[in-house]
C-alpha positions in Angstrom: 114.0 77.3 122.5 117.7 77.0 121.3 119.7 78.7 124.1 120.3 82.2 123.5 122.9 84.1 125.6 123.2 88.1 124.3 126.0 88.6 126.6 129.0 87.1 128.1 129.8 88.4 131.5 133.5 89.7 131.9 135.3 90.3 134.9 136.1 94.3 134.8 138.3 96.1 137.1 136.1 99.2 138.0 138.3 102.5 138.7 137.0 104.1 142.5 134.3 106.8 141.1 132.8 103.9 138.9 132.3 101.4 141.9 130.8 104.4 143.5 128.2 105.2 141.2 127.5 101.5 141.5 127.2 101.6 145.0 125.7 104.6 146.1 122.8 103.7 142.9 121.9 100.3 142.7 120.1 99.7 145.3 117.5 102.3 144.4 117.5 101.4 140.9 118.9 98.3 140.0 117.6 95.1 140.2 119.6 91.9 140.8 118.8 88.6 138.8 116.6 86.2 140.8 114.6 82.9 139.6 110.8 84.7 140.9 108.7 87.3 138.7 108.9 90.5 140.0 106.2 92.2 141.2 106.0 96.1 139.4 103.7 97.5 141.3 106.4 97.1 144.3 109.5 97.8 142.2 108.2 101.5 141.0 105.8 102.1 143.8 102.6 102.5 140.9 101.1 100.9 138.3 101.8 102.7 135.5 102.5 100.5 131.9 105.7 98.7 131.8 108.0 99.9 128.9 110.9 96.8 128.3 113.9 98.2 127.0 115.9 94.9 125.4 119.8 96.3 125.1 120.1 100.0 126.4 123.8 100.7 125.1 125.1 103.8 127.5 121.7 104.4 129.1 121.4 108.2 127.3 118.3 107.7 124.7 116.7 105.4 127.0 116.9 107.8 129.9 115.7 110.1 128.0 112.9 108.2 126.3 112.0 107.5 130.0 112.4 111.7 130.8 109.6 112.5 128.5 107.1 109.4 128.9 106.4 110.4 132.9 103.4 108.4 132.3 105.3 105.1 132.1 107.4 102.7 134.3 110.2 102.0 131.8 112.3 98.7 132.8 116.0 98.3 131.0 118.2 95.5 130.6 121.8 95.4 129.4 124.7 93.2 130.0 127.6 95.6 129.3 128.9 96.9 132.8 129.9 100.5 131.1 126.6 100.6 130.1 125.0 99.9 133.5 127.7 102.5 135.4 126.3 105.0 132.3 122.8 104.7 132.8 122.7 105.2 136.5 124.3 108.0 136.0 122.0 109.2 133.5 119.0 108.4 135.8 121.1 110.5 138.4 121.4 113.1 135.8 117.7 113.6 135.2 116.3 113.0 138.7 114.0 109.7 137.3 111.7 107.8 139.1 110.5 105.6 136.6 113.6 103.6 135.7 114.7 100.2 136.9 117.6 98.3 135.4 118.6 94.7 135.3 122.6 93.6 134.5 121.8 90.0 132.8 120.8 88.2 130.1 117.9 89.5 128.5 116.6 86.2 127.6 116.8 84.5 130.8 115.5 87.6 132.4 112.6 87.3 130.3 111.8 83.7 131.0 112.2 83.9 134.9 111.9 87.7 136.2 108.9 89.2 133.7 105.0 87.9 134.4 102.7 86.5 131.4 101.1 89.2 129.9 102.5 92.5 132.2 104.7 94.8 129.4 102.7 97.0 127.4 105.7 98.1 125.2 109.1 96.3 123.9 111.7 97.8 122.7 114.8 97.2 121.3 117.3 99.3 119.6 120.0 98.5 117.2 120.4 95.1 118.2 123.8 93.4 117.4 123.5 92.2 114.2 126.3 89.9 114.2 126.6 90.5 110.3 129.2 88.1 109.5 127.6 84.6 108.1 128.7 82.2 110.8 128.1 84.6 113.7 124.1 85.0 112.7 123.1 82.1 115.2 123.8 84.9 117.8 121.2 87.1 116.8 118.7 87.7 119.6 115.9 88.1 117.6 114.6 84.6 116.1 110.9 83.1 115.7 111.6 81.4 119.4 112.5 84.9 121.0 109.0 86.5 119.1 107.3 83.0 120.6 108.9 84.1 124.0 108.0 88.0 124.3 104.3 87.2 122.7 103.7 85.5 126.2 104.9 88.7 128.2 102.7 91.7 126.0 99.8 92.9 127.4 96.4 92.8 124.7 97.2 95.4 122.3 100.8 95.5 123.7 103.4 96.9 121.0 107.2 95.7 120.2 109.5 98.5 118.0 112.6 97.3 116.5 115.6 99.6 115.1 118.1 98.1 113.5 120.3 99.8 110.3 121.2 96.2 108.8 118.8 95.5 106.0 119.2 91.8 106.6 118.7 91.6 109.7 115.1 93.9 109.5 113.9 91.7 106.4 114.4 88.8 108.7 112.3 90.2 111.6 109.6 91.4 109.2 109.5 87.5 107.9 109.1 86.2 111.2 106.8 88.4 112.6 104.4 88.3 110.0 104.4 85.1 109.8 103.1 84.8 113.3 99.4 85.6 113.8 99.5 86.7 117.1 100.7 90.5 115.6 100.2 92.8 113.4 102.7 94.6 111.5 101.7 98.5 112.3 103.7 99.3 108.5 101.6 96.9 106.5 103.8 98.0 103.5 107.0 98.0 105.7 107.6 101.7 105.0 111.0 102.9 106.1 110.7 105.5 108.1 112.7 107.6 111.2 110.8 107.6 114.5 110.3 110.7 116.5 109.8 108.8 119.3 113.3 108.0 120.3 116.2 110.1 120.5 119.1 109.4 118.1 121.3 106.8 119.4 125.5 106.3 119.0 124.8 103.1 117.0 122.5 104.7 114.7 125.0 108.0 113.9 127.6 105.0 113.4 124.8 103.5 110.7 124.3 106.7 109.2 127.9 107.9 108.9 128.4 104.3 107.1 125.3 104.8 104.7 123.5 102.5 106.2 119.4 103.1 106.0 117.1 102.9 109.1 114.9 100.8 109.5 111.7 101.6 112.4 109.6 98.6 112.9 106.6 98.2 114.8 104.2 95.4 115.8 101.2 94.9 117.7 99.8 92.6 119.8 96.6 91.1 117.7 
């Protein structure tokens, strides 16, 4: 697999309140990059299904995807700082239990932190599209990155995509079915506008722009 990095670290002077929501959270919620799989069952204290999020933004539609699924541990990863600091708030906000999130490369993550065959769900929401030509080798999403979270689904495990950049969703639809392992659960790639997660700033930015939607699911063969 090439080597992807979706993230960049930057050093970020944090003002007082924002090192103290980082403080006084992070320990019960956050989880710190290590070279070991974790184990869920210890991180959440159950055993409920895993839920991946892949790129959270400012934590408020995964939070509250994570609000009204009780019934699943939900995992997040982002690698945006602002974002972290948002979504522990958020998880603050809404008294949850179920949330755990990791500040690092989602990849690398991936290969070292997450167990063969322990997420029952994927998601990942209005990934950066890098639309200009010569910036598309950053994509996340490539036939090596569908190779790498096949490993990590449970049977019947499920991966959802959002994205509002038409090339970028005809590209995932090619590569995913051209891989056997899934199925695509559009078989005539309808376009359509889940209910399942709340509307997110990225998408309002697509839609004020024009931009269609596109909802994509696949499942674990």
């Amino acid at each position: 697999m090439r080597g992807i990095h979706s993230f960049i670290s930057r050093r970020r002077k944090l003002s007082n309140n924002k090192y103290d929501v980082i403080h006084n959270n992070w320990s019960k919620f956050g989880i710190n990059f290590k070279l070991s799989h974790l184990n869920f069952n210890q991180v959440f204290s159950s055993n409920l299904p895993i839920v991946l999020e892949i790129g959270f933004g400012i934590g408020d539609s995964f939070s509250k995807i994570a609000l009204n699924n009780l019934s699943n541990n939900f995992l997040g990863i982002e690698v945006y700082l602002p974002g972290i600091i948002s979504c522990l708030q958020y998880i603050n906000l809404y008294r949850l239990s179920n949330v755990r999130i990791i500040y690092y490369d989602a990849v690398e993550v991936l290969k070292n932190m997450i167990s063969d065959k322990s997420l029952s769900s994927i998601q990942i929401f209005f990934p950066d599209p890098w639309s200009k030509k010569r910036h598309q080798k950053r994509r996340i999403f490539t036939k090596d990155f569908a190779k790498l979270i096949l490993k990590k689904l449970i049977s019947n495990g499920t991966l959802y995509v959002s994205t509002d950049c038409r090339l970028y969703a005809e590209e995932i639809i090619t590569i995913m079915n051209n891989m056997k392992e899934y199925t695509n659960l559009f078989y005539n790639n309808s376009i359509f506008r889940s209910t399942y997660r709340p509307i997110t700033k990225f998408e309002k930015r697509g839609i004020r722009l024009g931009n269609t939607i596109f909802d994509l699911g696949f499942k674990l063969a």
